[in-house]
Structure formats: C-alpha cells, structure tokens
N, C-alpha and C positions, 0 to 999 in steps of 0.2 A: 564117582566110581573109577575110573581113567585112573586120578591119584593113588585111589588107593590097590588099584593093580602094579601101577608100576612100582610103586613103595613095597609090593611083595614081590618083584619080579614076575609077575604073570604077564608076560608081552604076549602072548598071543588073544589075552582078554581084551588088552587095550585096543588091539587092529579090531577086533569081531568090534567091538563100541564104536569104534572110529567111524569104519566100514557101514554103519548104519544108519549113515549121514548126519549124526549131532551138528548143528550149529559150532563151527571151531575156532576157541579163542586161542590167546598167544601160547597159554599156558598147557593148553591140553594139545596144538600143535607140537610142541617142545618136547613133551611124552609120545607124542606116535610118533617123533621121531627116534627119540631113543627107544621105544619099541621096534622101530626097524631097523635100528642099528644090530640090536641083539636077536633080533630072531634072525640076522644075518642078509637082511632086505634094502637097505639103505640105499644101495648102489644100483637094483634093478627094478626097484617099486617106491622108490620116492615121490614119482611125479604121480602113482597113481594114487596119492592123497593130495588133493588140493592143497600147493604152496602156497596160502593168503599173504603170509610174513616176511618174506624173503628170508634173508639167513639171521632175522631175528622169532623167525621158526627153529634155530637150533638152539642160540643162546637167546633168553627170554630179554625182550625189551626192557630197557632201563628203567622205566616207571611202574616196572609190575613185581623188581627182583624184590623189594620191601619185604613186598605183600606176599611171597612165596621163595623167600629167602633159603627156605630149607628144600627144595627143591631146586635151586639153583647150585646150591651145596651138591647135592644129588649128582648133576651134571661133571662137575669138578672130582666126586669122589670117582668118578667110573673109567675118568680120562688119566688118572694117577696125579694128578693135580692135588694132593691133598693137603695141603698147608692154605690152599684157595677154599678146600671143600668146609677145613676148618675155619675159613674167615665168615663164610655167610651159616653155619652152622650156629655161630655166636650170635650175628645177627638174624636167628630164627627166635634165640633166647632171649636176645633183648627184642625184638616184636613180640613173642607170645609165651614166653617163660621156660620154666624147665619141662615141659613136657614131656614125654615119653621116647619121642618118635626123635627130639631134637638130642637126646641123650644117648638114644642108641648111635644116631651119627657121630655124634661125641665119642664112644666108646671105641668105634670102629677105625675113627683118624689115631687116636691114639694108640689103638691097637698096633695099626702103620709106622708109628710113630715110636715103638717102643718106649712109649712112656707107664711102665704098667703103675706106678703112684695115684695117676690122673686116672686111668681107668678103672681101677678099685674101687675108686670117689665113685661116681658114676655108675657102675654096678650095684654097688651097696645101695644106690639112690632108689635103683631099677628092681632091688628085688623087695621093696618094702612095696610095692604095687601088685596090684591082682593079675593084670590081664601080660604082665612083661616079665613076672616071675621066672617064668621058664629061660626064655633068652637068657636073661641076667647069668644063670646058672651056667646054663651050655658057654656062654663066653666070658666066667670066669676061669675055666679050667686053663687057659692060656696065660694064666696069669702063672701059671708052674711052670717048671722048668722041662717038667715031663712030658709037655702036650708043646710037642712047637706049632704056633701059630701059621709059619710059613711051609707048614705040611698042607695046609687048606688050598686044595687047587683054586678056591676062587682069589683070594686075597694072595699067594703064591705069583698069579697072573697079574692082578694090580700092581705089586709092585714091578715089575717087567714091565710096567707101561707110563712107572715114574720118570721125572724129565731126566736126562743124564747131566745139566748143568742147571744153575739157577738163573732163570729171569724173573721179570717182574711181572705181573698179570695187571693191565689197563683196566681201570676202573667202570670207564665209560664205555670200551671196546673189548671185553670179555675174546673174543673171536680170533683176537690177535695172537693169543695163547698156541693157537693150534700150528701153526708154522715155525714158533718156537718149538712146539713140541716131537715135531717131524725129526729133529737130532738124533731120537731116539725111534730106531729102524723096526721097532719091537711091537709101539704103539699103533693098532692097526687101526682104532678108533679113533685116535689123531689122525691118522691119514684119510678115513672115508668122511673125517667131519670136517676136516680141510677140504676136499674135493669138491663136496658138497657145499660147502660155505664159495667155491668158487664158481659151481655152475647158479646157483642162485641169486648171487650179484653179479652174474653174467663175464667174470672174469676167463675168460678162455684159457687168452696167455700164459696166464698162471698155472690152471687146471695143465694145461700142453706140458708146459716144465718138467710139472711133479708125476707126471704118468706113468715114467719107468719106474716108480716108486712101487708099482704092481709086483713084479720079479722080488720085494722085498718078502710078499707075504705068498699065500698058496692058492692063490684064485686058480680057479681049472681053465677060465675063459676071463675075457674083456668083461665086465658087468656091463648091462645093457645098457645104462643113462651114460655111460664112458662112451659107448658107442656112439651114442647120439649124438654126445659133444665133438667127438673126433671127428664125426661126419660137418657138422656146420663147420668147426675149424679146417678142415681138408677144403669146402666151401670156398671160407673165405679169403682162403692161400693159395686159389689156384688149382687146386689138387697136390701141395706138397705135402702132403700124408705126414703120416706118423708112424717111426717103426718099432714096432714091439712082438721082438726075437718068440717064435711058437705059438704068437697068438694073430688072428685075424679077424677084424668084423664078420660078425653072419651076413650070411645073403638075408637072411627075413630080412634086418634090420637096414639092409641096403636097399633093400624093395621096398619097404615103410618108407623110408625118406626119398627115393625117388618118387612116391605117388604121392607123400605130403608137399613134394616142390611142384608136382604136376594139378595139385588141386588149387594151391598158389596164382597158378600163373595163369588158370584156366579164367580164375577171378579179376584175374590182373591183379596180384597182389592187396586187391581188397580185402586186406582180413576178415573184415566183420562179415561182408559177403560169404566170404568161404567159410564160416564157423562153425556149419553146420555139416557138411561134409567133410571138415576136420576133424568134428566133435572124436570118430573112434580112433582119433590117434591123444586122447585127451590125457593118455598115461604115459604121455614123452615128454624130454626134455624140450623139446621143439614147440610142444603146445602151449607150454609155460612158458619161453620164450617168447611166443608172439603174444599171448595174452594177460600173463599173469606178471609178467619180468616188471619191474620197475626201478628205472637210474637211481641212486641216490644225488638228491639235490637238483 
C-alpha cells in the first residue's frame, strides 16, 4: 500500500501507514522518506520515524535496487537526475517487462528529454490497455506543438532541479550524486537529501559547511533536526557556534538538549541506563545519535 501511495503522490497516506507502526523494511523506509521530503517534513520530522538504515534509508541498499529497480528510478526522476532515472527505468524492463507503470516512467524521462519519437512509441503502447488509457491520452497532447509541456508547474520545477553540469552517478554509491548536485542552488531536494545523508552517517563537518546553503532557499527558520545538529557541533567546538544572518536556535530546542545532556550525565553517560527517560526525546537527532547511529566499517 506505501508503493502504491507513493507511485500516486499521496505522501500524506504513506506517513498515516507508516505512523502506524508497520514492521520497516529498506524499501518502504525510502518512501517515508520521500514522503517527508514532499509533504515538506524532512528536516523537522525525520528522526520521528525510526532511522533503522542509515542513509541507505534514502538511497535503497544495493541488493534490493534489482528487485525495485523502478522505484529507484523514482528517487532519481524527482531529484532532476533523469538520465539516471532512465537507466534503472530500463532496468525495471528488463526485471519485469513492459509493464505499465515501467512505461509511464518511460514516457515522462522522455518527455524531459524532448524526445517526443520515443514517446509516441510508448503512448501508442499505453493506450492499447484498459486501466492507462486515459494517461496515455492527457500526455499525448504534448506531443503538439500547441500544448507546451514546460507550462506544467510540476515538470516546469523538475527541470529547475536538473544538474547544471554533467557527472557520473557511482554505481555502488548512488548518494554521492547529491553533492554533485548542490552546483545547482535551485535543487532544494538535493540539498535536504544531502544534509540528511550527512546527519545519518553522522557527518557533522560536512552538514557545518553546507548550512549557509539555507539563505539559498526560503525557510522561515532553522529546521529543527538543523538545530540539533548545530547544537552537538557547537558541543563539540567548544561553543564556536555557527552563524547564520536572521536566523537563531529556539530556546525549546535549547532547553531539550540541555535536559537530554542533564539526563546523560545524571546516568553517568550510561546510555542504556538513561533510555528510558530519554525515550521522550526519541524524535531527535540526538536520540538516534546515541542509539540508532552506526559507523560504517
């Protein structure tokens, strides 16, 4: 059910599922995440879904992209990646054929693509079936000259979030994309899947860097799991802060990490000991942190 919300854009279906404590594999981790990327949640409600995966809760682990190849596609179609979204699109085709679902991805890269020959193909495919007939139809009309495509606020926005130069996208390391992708000041979903890829393998440094990168886009305030991070890095510098011109931590969130270091210490740093009157800070960065972080290697 998860797939098939987010395959229609119903992010707010996917949280209510989520939210309901299902058992969560890599795959449906990877969908609430991009559900909270779009319902605009990423950066203040990430940790209140259990991170099992680290940041192969964003990009889906190597041994499963086979098997959900078109959903990996997915990922790439949404970040302006689409020459990537068209490589595992193909690879949906050759695991499970021409199906439906792997044709309309098909139709949409090429749409991007201004290839309207390849799209035709494709269409024509689309409307000899019962339940895609309709699609087929509404996204033929762009194939005229009369209907410009890039009048469509959504697909208008996808491209505004293509790379401005060409790299390579790593085979084994999918993730690596996203700091390429940063070039481009536009893409704000490269930037919250960057950040996010950086507090979940506990990359600080990095996350510290990229932060003025905020003033790029229109946030009203700091997002909360920013905050969190900027508070343990302020931590572990000393207190040499971070400054970012009109914006300032909340006192909540000051107060929150003051009485998560005072429950700490109360323990003697016993984590396991304190886990339980941790437990209501369990939707921070902090919590995950101490509990859930794991090194690589």
């Amino acid at each position: 059910m998860i797939d098939r919300y987010a395959q229609s854009e119903e992010w707010e279906k996917v949280l209510d599922i989520a939210q309901k404590g299902l058992p969560l594999s890599n795959v449906v981790q990877c969908q609430v995440n991009r559900a909270l990327y779009h319902t605009g949640q990423l950066c203040d409600e990430m940790f209140s879904m259990t991170q099992l995966f680290g940041s192969d809760g964003l990009f889906m682990v190597e041994s499963m992209r086979a098997q959900f190849a078109l959903q990996h596609s997915d990922l790439f179609f949404d970040l302006g990646l689409i020459n990537e979204s068209e490589h595992w699109a193909y690879e949906a085709i050759t695991a499970n054929g021409d199906t439906a679902r792997n044709l309309q991805r098909l139709v949409l890269v090429y749409l991007m693509e201004e290839k309207r020959e390849i799209v035709e193909k494709y269409l024509t495919m689309l409307q000899k079936t019962i339940w895609h007939k309709n699609w087929a139809t509404e996204h033929k009309k762009y194939l005229s000259d009369s209907n410009d495509f890039w009048a469509n606020t959504k697909f208008r926005y996808l491209k505004s979030n293509m790379p401005v130069s060409d790299f390579l996208v790593s085979p084994a390391e999918p993730e690596l994309c996203l700091e390429e992708l940063l070039g481009n000041t536009k893409n704000k979903m490269a930037f919250e899947y960057f950040m996010a890829y950086c507090l979940l393998e506990g990359q600080i440094g990095s996350f510290i860097k990229h932060i003025p990168r905020l003033n790029y886009f229109d946030y009203p305030k700091i997002p909360r799991h920013f905050e969190e991070a900027i508070l343990i890095y302020n931590q572990l510098t000393g207190g040499k802060g971070v400054a970012l011109p009109g914006k300032d931590i909340s006192e909540e969130t000051i107060r929150k990490f003051n009485d998560f270091n005072a429950i700490k210490a109360k323990h003697k740093n016993n984590k396991e000991a304190a886990r339980r009157e941790l437990n209501k800070y369990r939707d921070t960065y902090w919590y995950y942190g101490l509990y859930y972080y794991k090194p690589r290697g």
